[in-house]
C-alpha positions in Angstrom: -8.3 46.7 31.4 -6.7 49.8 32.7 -9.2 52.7 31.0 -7.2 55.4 31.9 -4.2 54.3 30.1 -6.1 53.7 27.5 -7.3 57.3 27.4 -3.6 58.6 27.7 -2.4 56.6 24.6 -5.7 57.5 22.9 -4.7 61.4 23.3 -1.0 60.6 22.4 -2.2 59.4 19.1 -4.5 62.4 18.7 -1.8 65.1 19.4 0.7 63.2 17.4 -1.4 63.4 14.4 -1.6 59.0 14.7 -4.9 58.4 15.3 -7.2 59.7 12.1 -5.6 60.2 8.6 -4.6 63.5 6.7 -6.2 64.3 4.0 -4.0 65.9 1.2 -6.9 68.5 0.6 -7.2 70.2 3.6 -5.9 74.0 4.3 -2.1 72.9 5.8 -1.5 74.0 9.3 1.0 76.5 8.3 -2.1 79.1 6.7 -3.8 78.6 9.9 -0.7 79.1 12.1 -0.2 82.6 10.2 -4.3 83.4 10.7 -3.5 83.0 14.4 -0.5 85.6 14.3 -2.7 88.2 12.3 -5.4 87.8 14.9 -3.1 88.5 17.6 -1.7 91.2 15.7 -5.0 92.6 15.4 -6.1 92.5 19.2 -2.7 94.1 20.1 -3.5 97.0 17.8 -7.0 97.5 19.3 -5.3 97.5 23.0 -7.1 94.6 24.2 -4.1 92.2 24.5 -0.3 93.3 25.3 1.8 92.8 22.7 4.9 90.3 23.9 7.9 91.0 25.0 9.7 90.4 21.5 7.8 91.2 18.6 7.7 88.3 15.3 7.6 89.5 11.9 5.5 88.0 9.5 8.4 85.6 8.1 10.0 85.3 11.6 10.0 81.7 12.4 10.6 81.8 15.7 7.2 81.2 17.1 8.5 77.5 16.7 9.6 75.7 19.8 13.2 75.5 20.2 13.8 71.8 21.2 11.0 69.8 18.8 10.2 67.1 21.0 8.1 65.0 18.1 7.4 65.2 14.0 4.0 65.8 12.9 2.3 64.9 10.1 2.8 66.7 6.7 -0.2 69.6 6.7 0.8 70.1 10.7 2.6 73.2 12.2 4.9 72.9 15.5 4.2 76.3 17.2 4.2 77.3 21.2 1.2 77.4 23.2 2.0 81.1 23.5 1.9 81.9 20.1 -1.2 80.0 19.7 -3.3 81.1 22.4 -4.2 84.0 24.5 -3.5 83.6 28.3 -5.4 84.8 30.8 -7.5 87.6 28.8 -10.4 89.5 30.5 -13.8 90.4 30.1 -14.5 93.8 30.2 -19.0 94.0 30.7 -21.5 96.1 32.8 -21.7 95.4 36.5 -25.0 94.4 36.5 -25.0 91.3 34.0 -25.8 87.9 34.7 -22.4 85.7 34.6 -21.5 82.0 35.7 -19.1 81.5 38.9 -17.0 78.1 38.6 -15.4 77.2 41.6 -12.6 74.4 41.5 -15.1 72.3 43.2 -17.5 72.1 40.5 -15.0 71.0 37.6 -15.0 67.0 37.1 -11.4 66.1 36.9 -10.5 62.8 34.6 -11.0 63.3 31.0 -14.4 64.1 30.8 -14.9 67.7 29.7 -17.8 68.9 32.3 -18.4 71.5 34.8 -21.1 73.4 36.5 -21.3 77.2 37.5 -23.8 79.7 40.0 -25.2 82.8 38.7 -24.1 85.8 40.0 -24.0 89.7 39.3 -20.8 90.2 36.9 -19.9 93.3 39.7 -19.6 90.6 42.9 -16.6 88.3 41.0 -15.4 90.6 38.2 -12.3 91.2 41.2 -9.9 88.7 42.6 -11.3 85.5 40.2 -10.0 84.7 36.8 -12.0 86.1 34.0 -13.3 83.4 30.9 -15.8 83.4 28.3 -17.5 80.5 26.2 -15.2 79.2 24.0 -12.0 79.2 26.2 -10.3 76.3 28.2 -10.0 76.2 31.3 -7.0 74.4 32.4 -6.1 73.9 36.4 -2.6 75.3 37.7 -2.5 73.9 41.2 -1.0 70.2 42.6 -2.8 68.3 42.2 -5.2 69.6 40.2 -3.4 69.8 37.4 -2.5 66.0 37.1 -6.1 65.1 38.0 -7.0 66.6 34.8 -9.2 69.5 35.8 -9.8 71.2 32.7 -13.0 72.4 30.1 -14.3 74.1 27.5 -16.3 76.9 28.5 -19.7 76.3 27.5 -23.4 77.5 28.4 -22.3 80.4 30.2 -25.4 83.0 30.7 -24.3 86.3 28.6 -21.3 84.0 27.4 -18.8 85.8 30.7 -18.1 84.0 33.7 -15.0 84.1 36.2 -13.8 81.2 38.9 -11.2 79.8 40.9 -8.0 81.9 40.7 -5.7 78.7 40.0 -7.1 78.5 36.6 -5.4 79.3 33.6 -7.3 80.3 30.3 -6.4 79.6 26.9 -8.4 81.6 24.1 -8.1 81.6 20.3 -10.4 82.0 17.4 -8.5 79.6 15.2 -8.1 76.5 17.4 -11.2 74.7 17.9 -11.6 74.7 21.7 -12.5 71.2 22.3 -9.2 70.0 20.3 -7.1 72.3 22.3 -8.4 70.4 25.7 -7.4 67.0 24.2 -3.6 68.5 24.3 -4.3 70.0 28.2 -5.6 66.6 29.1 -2.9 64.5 27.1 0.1 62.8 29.2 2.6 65.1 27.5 1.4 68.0 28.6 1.0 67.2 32.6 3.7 65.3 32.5 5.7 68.2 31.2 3.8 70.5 34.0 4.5 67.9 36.9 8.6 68.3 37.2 8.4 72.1 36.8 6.1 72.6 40.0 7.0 75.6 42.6 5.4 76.7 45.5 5.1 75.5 49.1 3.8 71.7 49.9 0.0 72.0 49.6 0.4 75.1 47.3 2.6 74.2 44.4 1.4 75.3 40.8 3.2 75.1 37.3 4.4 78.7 36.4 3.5 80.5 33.6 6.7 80.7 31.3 6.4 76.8 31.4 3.2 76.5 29.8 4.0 79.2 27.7 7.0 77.7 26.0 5.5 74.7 25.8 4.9 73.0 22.4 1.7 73.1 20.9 0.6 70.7 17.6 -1.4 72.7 15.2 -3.9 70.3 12.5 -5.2 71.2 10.2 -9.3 72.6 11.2 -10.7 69.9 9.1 -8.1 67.5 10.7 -9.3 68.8 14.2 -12.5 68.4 13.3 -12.2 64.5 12.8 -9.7 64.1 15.8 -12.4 65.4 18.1 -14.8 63.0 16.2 -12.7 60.1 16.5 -11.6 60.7 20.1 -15.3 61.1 21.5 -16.3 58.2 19.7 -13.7 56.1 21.3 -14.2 57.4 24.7 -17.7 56.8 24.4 -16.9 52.9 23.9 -14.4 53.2 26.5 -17.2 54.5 28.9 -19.3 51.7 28.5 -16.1 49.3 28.9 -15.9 51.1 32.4 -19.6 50.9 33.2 -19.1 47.0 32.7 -16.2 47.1 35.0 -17.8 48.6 37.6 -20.7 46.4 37.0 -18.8 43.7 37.5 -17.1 44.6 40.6 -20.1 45.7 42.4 -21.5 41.8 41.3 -18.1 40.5 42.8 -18.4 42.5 46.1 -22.0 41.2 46.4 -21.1 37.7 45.3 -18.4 37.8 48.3 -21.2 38.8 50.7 -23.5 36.3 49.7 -20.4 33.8 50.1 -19.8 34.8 53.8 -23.7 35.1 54.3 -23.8 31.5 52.8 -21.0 29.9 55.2 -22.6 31.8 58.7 -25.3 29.8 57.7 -23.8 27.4 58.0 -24.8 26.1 54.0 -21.5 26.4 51.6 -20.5 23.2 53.2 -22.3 20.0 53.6 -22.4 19.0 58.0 -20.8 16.1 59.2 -23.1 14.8 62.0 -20.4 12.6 63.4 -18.6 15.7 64.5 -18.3 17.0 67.9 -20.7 19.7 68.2 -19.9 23.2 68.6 -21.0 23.4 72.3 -18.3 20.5 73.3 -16.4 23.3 72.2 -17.1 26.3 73.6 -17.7 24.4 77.2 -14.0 23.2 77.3 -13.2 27.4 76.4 -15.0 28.2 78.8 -16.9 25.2 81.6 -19.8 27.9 82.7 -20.9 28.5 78.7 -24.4 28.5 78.2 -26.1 28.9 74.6 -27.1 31.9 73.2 -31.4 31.8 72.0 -31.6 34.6 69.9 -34.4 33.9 67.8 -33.2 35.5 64.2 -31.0 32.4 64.2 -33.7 30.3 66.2 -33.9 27.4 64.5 -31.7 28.0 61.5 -28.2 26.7 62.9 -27.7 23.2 61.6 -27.4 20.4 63.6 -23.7 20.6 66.3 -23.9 24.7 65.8 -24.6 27.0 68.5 -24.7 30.5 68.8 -22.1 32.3 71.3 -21.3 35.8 72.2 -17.4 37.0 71.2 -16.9 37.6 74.9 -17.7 34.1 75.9 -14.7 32.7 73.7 -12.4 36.0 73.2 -10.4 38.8 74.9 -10.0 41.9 73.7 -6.7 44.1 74.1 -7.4 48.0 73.5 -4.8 49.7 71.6 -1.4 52.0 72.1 -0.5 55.1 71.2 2.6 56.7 72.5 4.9 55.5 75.7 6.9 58.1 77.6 8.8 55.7 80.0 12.0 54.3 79.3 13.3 51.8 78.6 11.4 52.3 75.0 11.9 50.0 72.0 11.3 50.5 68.4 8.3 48.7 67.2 5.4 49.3 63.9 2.2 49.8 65.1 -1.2 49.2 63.0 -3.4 51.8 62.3 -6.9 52.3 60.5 -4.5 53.8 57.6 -3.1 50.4 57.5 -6.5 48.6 56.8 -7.1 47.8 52.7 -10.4 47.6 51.3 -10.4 44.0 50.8 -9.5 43.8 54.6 -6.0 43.2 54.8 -2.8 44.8 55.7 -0.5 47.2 54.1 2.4 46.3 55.5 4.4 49.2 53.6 2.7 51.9 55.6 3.4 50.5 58.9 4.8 53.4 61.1 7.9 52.4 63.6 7.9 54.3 66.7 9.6 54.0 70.0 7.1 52.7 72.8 6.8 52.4 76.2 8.6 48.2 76.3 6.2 47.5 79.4 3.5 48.9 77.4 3.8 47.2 74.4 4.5 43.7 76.2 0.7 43.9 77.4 -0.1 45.2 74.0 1.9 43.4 71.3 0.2 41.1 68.5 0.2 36.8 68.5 -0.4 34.8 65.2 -4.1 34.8 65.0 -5.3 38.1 66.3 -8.0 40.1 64.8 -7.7 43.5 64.8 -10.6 45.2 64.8 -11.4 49.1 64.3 -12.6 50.9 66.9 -12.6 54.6 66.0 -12.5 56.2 62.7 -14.1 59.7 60.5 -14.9 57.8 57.6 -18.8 57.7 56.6 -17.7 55.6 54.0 -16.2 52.7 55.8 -17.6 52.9 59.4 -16.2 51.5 61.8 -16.1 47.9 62.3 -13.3 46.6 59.8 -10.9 43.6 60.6 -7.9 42.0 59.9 -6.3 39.0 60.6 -3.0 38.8 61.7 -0.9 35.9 60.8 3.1 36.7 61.2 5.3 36.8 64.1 4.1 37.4 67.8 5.5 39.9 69.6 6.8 41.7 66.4 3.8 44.7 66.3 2.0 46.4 68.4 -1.6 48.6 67.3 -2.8 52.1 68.1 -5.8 52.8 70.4 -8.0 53.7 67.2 -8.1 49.8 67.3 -8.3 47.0 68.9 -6.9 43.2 69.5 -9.7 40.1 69.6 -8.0 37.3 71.1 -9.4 33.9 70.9 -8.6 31.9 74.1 -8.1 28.5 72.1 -7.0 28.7 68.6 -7.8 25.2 67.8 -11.6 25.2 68.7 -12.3 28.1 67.2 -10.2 28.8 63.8 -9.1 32.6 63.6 -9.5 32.8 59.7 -13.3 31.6 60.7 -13.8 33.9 63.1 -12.5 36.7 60.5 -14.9 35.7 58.1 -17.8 36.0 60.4 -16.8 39.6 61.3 -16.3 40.5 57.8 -19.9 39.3 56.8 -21.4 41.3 60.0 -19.1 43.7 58.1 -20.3 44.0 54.6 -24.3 43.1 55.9 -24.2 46.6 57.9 -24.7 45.8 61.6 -21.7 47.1 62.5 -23.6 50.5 62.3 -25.9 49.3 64.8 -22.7 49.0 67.3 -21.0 52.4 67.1 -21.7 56.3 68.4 -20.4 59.5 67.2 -19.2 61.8 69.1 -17.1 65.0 67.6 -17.2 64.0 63.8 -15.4 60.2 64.8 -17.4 57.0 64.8 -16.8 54.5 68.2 -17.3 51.0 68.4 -19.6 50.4 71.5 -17.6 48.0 72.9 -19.8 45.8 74.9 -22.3 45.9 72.3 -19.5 44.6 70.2 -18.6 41.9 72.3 -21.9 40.7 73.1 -22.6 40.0 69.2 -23.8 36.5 68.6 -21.3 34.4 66.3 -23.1 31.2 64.6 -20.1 28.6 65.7 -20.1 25.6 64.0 -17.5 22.0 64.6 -13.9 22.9 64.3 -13.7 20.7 61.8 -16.5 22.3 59.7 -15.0 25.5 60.3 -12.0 24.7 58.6 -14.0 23.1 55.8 -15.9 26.4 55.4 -12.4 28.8 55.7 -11.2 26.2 52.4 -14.2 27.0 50.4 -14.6 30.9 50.9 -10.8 31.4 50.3 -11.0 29.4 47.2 -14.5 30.9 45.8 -12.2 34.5 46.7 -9.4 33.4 44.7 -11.9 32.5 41.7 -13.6 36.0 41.8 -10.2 37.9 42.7 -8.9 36.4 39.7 -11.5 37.8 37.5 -11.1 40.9 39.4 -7.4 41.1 38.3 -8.6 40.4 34.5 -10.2 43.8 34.4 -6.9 45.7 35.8 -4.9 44.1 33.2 
């Protein structure tokens, strides 16, 4: 289930006055709209907001938006976010009172209406931040921001004053009920009217003020409001726990894939064959001088015709390119970390082509069957250590020094897809963190440490048996994975 769809169309229904019924005996719309106007008329007369640019009568009717982009309900008014709200007021209080500081980094984005703020002396952020009080909206202005959904309701604020984060826009009004007004700022219509409007340089773009001031704005009825923000809350409660399950789920399928891998290392997702050749036949014909690994965290474990080998006795490795500078050059896509997916395989689309160095690249171009392996990376999150099999065309990409290429020296004795598998599991079990250093914020694969890993080998035979079973018990949970996307 996509849950954030789900939200949109829920707050499409709520603006569009679909998603809880009128009620014939509620104050229309149209009595509140004119409250709003006499307010504003009121604050302009005490000199604590500027009167606009061209002044409405009492009958004018042009506080309605020009192009009506949807009907509401009978019992609605149509106005313009302008004419509803004030933008941008400020707070006008003694230097030495206690006030909250929000910085863009303590809003949640999504549609959850939370924040947090620091206490500080009014005097130290009543310059250079924008000004707020409990009650308003906060609403951010800034890519992307602004289609992430940053946005509140002031609440909680010590001495009810607080200022923040410049690209913040603040919407006040004592008519609207402040937590209906955010279900319009967080509703589709409203970013998505924002997102095509942007101006600014790239990294600094924002959606100007006229644009949101023009904007339409649907005005229910209070006690319509009032059961709108009922109704929504309720369902986004029940949506919430939908997502909880999801992620529930997901963190059972990643665990279940572990156990899968830890399972088939083991050498016990698939029944042994002991007519097989053993593993050591194997590895022998690799390589005539091979001699058994003993380390005893597998010691007797292994099934019968396993063995236990280092990477380096049965694999080459191939460090990675960058950049050639001699001609003659050819154009070619290399790999990158960018280009490794979570569930450890490649995103082709993001391939970079470059020209490289054709000598270069002959020493460092890819065969069906490699494993590419990172070797250098800044992410705490996925250290380094991730791999993915390449099946395609030799000779057709080349990878970057962050990585590296593991070669197996005979294809048919030991299966790459098995291989992969085994790296994944050392992968997902965390030893990979026992085979890296950091120097200046990257994380580096220790090489030799690396290659002197011991890999549970069983039979070729076996090994294919075992590749079968984990990619079908992968489809199985992948397929349930794709039911909750749906």
């Amino acid at each position: 289930m996509d849950t954030k769809k789900l939200r949109q169309k829920i707050l499409d229904l709520a603006i569009h006055g679909k998603l809880v019924p009128q009620d014939p005996n509620d104050e229309p719309a149209s009595v509140l709209l004119e409250r709003i106007r006499a307010e504003k008329e009121q604050l302009i007369k005490e000199g604590k907001i500027k009167a606009p640019k061209k002044s409405k009568s009492a009958g004018d009717t042009s506080h309605y938006p020009k192009d009506v982009p949807f009907e509401v309900p009978e019992g609605w008014a149509l106005s313009t976010v302008i004419d509803v709200f004030q933008i941008n007021p400020k707070n006008h209080e003694d230097d030495a009172t206690e006030a909250g500081f929000v910085p863009m980094t303590n809003i949640s984005d999504g549609f959850e209406d939370r924040f947090s703020f620091e206490l500080k002396p009014w005097k130290s952020i009543k310059t250079g931040f924008t000004h707020f009080r409990n009650g308003d909206i906060a609403v951010a202005k800034i890519s992307p921001c602004l289609e992430n959904r940053k946005s509140f309701v002031v609440r909680g604020l010590p001495q009810e004053i607080g200022a923040g984060t410049t690209e913040l826009f603040i919407f006040r009004s004592g008519q609207i009920i402040p937590e209906y007004g955010l279900l319009f700022f967080k509703s589709e219509f409203f970013i998505s009217n924002c997102v095509g409007t942007f101006n600014g340089v790239v990294g600094q773009q924002r959606v100007a003020r006229n644009t949101i001031e023009e904007m339409p704005f649907p005005i229910p009825p209070i006690g319509e409001q009032k059961r709108i923000i009922q109704r929504v809350g309720s369902i986004f409660r029940m949506v919430s726990e939908v997502e909880n399950s999801q992620t529930a789920l997901k963190d059972s399928i990643e665990k279940s894939k572990a156990r899968i891998l830890d399972m088939a290392i083991h050498g016990k997702l698939v029944p042994q064959d002991p007519s097989e050749e053993p593993a050591i036949a194997l590895l022998k014909r690799i390589n005539p001088g091979f001699q058994p690994s003993h380390n005893l965290h597998y010691e007797g474990e292994l099934p019968i015709g396993w063995t236990l080998a280092s990477m380096e006795s049965f694999c080459t490795t191939i460090n990675g390119l960058w950049k050639g500078d001699k001609e003659p050059l050819i154009n070619v896509g290399v790999i990158r970390n960018a280009n490794f997916t979570k569930d450890f395989s490649l995103d082709y689309s993001k391939i970079e082509y470059i020209n490289v160095e054709e000598r270069s690249f002959s020493k460092r171009n890819l065969e069906d069957g490699d494993i590419i392996v990172e070797k250098s990376g800044g992410s705490d999150n996925f250290p380094v250590g991730r791999s993915i099999l390449y099946r395609g065309e030799s000779g057709k990409y080349s990878f970057s020094n962050f990585t590296m290429s593991l070669r197996i020296k005979d294809k048919s004795h030991i299966i790459p897809e098995y291989l992969f598998y085994a790296l994944q599991s050392m992968y997902r079990r965390g030893d990979m963190r026992q085979m890296q250093t950091q120097t200046t914020g990257l994380h580096n694969l220790l090489t030799d440490v690396f290659m002197s890993a011991q890999i549970p080998i069983p039979p070729s035979n076996e090994q294919k048996r075992i590749v079968t079973a984990i990619e079908s018990l992968f489809q199985t949970l992948d397929s349930v994975r794709s039911l909750l996307q749906d």
